[in-house]
TIVO-2410 file (N, C-alpha, C; in nm, 3 decimals):
# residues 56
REC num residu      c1      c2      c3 atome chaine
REC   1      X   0.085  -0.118   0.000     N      A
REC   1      X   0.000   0.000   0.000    CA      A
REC   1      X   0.089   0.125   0.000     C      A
REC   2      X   0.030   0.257  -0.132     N      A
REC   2      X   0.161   0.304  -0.127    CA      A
REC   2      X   0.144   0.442   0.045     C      A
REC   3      X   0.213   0.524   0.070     N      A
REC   3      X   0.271   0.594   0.173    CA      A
REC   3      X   0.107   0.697   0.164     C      A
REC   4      X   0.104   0.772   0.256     N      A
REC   4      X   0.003   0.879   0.210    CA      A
REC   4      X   0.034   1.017   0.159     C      A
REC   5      X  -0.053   1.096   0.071     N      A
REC   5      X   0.032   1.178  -0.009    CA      A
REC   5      X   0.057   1.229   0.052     C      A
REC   6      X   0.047   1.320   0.206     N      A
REC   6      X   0.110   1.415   0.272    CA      A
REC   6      X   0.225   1.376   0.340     C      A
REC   7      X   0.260   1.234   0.284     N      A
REC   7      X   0.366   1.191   0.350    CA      A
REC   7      X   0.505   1.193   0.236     C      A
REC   8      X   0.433   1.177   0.178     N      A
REC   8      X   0.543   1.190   0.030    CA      A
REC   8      X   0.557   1.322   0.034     C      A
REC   9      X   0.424   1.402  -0.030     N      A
REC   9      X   0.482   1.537  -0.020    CA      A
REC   9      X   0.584   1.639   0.094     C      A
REC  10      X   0.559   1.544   0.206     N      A
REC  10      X   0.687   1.594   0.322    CA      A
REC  10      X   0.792   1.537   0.284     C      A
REC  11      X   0.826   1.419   0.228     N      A
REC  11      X   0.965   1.367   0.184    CA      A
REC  11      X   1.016   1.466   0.075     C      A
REC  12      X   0.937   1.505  -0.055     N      A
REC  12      X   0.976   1.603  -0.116    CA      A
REC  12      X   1.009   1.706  -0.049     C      A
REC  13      X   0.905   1.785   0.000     N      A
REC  13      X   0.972   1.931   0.051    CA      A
REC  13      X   1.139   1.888   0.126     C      A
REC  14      X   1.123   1.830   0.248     N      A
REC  14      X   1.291   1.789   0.269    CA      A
REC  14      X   1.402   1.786   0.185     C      A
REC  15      X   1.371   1.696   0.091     N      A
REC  15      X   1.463   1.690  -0.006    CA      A
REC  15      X   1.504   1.764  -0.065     C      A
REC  16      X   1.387   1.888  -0.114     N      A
REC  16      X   1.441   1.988  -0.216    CA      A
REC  16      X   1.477   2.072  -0.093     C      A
REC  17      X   1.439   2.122   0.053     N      A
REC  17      X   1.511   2.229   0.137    CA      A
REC  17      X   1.656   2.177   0.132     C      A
REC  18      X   1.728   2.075   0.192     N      A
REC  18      X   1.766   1.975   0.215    CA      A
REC  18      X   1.908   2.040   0.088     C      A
REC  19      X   1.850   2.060  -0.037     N      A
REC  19      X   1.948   2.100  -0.137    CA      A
REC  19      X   1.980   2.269  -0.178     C      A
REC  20      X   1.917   2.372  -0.108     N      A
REC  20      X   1.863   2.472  -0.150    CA      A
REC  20      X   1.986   2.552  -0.144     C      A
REC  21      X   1.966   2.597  -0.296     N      A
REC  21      X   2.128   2.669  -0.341    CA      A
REC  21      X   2.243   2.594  -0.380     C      A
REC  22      X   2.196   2.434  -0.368     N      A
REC  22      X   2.276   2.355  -0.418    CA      A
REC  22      X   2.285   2.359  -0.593     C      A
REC  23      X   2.381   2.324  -0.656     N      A
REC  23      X   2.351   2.273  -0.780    CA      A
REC  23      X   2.312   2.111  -0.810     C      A
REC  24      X   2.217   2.058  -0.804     N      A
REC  24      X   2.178   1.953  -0.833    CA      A
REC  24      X   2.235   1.828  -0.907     C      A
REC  25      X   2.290   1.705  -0.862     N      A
REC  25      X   2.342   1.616  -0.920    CA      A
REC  25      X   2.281   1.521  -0.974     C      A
REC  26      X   2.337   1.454  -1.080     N      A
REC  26      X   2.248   1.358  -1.163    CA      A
REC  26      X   2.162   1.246  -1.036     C      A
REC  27      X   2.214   1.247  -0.925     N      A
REC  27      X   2.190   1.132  -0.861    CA      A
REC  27      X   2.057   1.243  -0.777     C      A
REC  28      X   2.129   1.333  -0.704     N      A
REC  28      X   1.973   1.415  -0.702    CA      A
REC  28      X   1.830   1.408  -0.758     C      A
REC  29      X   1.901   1.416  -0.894     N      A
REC  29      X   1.743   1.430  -0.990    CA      A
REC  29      X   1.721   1.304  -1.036     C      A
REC  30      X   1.756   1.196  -0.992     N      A
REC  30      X   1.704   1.089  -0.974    CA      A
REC  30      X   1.618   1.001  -0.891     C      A
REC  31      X   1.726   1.141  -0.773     N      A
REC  31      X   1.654   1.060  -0.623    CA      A
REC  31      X   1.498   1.147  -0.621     C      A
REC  32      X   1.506   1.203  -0.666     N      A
REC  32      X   1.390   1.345  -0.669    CA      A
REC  32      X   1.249   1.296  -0.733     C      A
REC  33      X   1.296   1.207  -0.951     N      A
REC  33      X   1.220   1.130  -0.955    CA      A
REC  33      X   1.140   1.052  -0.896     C      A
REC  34      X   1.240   0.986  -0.830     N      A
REC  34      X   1.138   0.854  -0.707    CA      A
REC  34      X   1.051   0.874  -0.679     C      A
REC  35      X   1.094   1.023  -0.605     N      A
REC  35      X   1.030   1.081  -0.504    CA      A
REC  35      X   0.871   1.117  -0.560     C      A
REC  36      X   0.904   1.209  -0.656     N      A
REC  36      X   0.766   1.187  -0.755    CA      A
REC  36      X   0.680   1.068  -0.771     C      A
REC  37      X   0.738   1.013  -0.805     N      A
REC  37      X   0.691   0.869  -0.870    CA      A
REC  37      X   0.615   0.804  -0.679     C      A
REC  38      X   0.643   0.832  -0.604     N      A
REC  38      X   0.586   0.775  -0.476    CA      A
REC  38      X   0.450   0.845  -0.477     C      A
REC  39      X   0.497   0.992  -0.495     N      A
REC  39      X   0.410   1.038  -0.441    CA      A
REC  39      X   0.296   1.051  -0.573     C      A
REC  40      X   0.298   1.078  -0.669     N      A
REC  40      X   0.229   1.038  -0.768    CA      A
REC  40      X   0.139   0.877  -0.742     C      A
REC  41      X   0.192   0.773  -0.726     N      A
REC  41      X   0.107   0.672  -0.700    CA      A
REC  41      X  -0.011   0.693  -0.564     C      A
REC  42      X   0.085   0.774  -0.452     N      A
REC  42      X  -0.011   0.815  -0.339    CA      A
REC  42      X  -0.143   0.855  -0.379     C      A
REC  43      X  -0.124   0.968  -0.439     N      A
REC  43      X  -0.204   1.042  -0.470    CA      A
REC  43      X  -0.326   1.001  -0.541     C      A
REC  44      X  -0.235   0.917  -0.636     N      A
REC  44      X  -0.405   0.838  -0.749    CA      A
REC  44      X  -0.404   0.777  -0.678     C      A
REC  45      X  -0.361   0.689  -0.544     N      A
REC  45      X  -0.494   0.598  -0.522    CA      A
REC  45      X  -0.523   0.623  -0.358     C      A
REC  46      X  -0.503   0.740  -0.329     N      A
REC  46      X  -0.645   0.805  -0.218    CA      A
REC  46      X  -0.759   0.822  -0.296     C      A
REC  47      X  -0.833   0.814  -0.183     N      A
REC  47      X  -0.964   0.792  -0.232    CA      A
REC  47      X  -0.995   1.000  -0.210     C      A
REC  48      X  -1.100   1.025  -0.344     N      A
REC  48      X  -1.072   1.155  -0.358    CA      A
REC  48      X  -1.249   1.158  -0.361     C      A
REC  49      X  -1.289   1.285  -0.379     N      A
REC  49      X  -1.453   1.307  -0.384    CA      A
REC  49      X  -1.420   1.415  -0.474     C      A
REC  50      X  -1.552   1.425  -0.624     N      A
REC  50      X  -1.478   1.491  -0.704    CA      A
REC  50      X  -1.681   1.575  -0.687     C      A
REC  51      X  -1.625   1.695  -0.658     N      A
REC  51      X  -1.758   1.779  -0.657    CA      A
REC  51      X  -1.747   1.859  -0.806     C      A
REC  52      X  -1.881   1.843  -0.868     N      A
REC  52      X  -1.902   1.894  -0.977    CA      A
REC  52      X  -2.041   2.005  -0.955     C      A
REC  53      X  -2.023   2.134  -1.024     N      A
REC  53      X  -2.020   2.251  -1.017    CA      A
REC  53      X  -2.097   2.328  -1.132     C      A
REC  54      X  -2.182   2.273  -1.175     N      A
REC  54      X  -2.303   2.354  -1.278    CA      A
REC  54      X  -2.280   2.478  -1.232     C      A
REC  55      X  -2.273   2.556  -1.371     N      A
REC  55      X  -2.306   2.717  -1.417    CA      A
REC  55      X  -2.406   2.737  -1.369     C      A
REC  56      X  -2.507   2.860  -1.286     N      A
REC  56      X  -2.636   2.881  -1.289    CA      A
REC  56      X  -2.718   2.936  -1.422     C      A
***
C-alpha cells in the first residue's frame, strides 16, 4: 500500500530544502524522480470526492 500523499509530499519538501542553493546532481534528480513517482502513486490511489459545479 503506497505511503500517504502528505507523507510523500513531506519527503519532497525535505529533499528539495535539504538541497537549496545547491547545484543539483544527476543522482539528485534521480533521487527526486522517485520521489515523484511515490508520491504520484499516493495520490491516485487516495480515495478523492470529485464535486461537480453547474453554471447557474
Amino acid at each position: 500500500m503506497p505511503v500517504p500523499a502528505s507523507e510523500a509530499n513531506e519527503s519532497i519538501r525535505r529533499f528539495v530544502r535539504a538541497r537549496r542553493g545547491l547545484t543539483w546532481t544527476a543522482q539528485d534528480m534521480a533521487e527526486y524522480a522517485a520521489l515523484l513517482e511515490v508520491w504520484t502513486l499516493a495520490v491516485r490511489s487516495e480515495d478523492t470526492d470529485v464535486v461537480v459545479v453547474e453554471a447557474a
